[in-house]
C-alpha positions, 0 to 999 in steps of 0.5 A: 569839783562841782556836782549836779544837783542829785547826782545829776553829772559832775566835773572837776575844776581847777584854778589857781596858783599864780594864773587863776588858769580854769580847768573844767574837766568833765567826769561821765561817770560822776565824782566816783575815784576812779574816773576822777583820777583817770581824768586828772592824770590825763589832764596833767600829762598835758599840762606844763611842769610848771603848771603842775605844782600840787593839788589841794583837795577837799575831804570827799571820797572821790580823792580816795586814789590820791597816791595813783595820782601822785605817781603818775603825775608826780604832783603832790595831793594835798587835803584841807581840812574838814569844813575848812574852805578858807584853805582852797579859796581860790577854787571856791571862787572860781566855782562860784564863778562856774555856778554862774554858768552850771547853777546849783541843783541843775544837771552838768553835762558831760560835752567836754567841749561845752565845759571847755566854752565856760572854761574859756570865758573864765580864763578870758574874764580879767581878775583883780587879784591879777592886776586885772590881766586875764588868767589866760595872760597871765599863763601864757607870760608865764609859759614864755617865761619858763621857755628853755634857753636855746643851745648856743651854736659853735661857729668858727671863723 
């Protein structure tokens, strides 16, 4: 999650597992616990199963319906530990990767398609750590990797 600075707007940011795939997800109502899981869960329910492995938190209270999350999404919540962000270091670096675009202290807006725009960027921008492919092509290799195998057709002769 990344905040504005005095409370100025929030949103929440995903990215990791094997894509680094970016997820900016406006939060209207700042980093309370309700509109945070209202917003993961409808993020989720559109997201693939296999890109829907678990979730690694830090310690704030905006998480505090981190089990109304689990059932209704079936990913697991997980929590590093306090001061601990070597435990979630690629969402470290990717909201560093943000704060290029939302700098600290400044207001985040809530116009989900802007943060969309920042997110598409990031997805587009090759990474290192992914033989300097970009996340988005990795996402979709991985996508096309997990598609179900068509039925095999009878036919007779």
């Amino acid at each position: 999650r990344v905040g504005g600075g005095a409370g100025r707007g929030a949103a929440a940011t995903g990215g990791g597992g094997p894509t680094r795939f970016t997820a900016l997800l406006a939060l209207p109502g700042g980093k309370h616990a309700g509109g945070l899981a209202d917003t993961l869960m409808d993020h989720a329910k559109g997201r693939p199963a296999t890109m829907r492995g678990s979730l690694t938190w830090d310690q704030g209270t905006e998480m505090a319906r981190h089990a109304a999350l689990t059932l209704a999404t079936d990913m697991p919540v997980y929590f590093a530990h306090p001061h601990s962000p070597w435990e979630r270091p690629t969402n470290e670096n990717t909201n560093g990767l943000i704060r290029e675009y939302l700098p600290k202290g400044e207001y985040i807006t809530s116009h989900q398609p802007y943060l969309d725009a920042i997110a598409d960027e990031l997805n587009d921008r090759p990474r290192s750590v992914l033989g300097y492919y970009t996340p988005r092509e990795i996402f979709q290799k991985l996508l096309l990797d997990n598609e179900p195998e068509p039925d095999p057709v009878a036919t007779t002769g």
